[in-house]
Residue, then its C-alpha position, 0 to 999 in steps of 0.5 A: x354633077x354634084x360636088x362631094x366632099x372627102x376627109x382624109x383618115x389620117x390627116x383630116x384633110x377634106x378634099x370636094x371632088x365633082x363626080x357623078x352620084x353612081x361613081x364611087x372613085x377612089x379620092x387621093x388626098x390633097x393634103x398627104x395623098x392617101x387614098x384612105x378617106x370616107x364620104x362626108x355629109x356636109x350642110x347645104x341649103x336649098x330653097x322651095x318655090x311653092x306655088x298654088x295651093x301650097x304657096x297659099x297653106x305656106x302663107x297661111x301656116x306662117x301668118x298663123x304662127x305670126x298671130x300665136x307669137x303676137x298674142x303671146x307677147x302683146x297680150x299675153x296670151x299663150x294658148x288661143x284655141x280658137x274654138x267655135x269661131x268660124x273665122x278661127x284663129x284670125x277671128x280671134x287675133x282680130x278680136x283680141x286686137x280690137x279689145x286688147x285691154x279688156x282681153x287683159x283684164x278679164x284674163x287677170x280677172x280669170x287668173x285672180x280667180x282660178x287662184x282664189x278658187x284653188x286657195x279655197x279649195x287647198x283651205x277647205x282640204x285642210x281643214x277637213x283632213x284633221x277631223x276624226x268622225x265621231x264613230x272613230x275616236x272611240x274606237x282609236x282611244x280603245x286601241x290605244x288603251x289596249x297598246x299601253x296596257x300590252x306595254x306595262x303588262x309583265x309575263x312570267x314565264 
């Protein structure tokens, strides 16, 4: 049989009590001897035993995260997918493992990269963004003249 557990409303008292899960009994507290209390919810713990094929996707599902948490903190990678490789991820932690070093260089090489690429980029916007094309800067002078002339231009009424 179970054991449950119930706090009393007005002493917050918790009293277990063994009984079955179709009973509602009327609980008297321990601690006043009110009837009025409520079920609880209390934290338990339990334990899986997988065996078979579960054991061995359990196994498989944490030698993984072992594998992702290793790249991150050895290597420094932090998002292997392991695309196109047959082995998966395994074959890519091993390969990683195997040329450690050249896996931090190129990757430095790659960030080195992406970031000149981007600085290019941002440069390249820049200096584009401020130049009028030809056909618009008569046109933007006309307009502005116009505007000043209507400001300096008196009506009589």
């Amino acid at each position: 049989m179970p054991i449950y557990e119930y706090k009393c409303n007005e002493c917050e008292a918790v009293t277990e009590v063994r009984h079955a899960i179709a009973e509602t009994p009327q609980v008297e507290c321990a601690g006043c001897g009110s009837v009025d209390t409520r079920k609880i919810i209390s934290p338990c713990t339990f334990t899986v035993h997988a065996t078979g094929r579960r054991q061995q996707h359990w196994d498989n599902a944490k030698r993984e995260s072992d594998m992702r948490q290793e790249l991150r903190e050895d290597y420094n990678v932090h998002n292997a997918i392991p695309i196109g490789a047959p082995g998966g991820l395994a074959e890519v932690h091993r390969e990683v493992k195997a040329n450690g070093e050249q896996v931090r260089e190129r990757m430095s090489a790659k960030r080195e990269q992406s970031a000149s690429e981007a600085a290019a980029k941002h440069k390249e916007f820049k200096r584009t963004t401020g130049v009028r094309s030809k056909k618009k800067v008569p046109l933007i002078k006309e307009r502005r003249a116009k505007e000043a002339a209507a400001k300096r231009r008196i009506t009589l009424r």
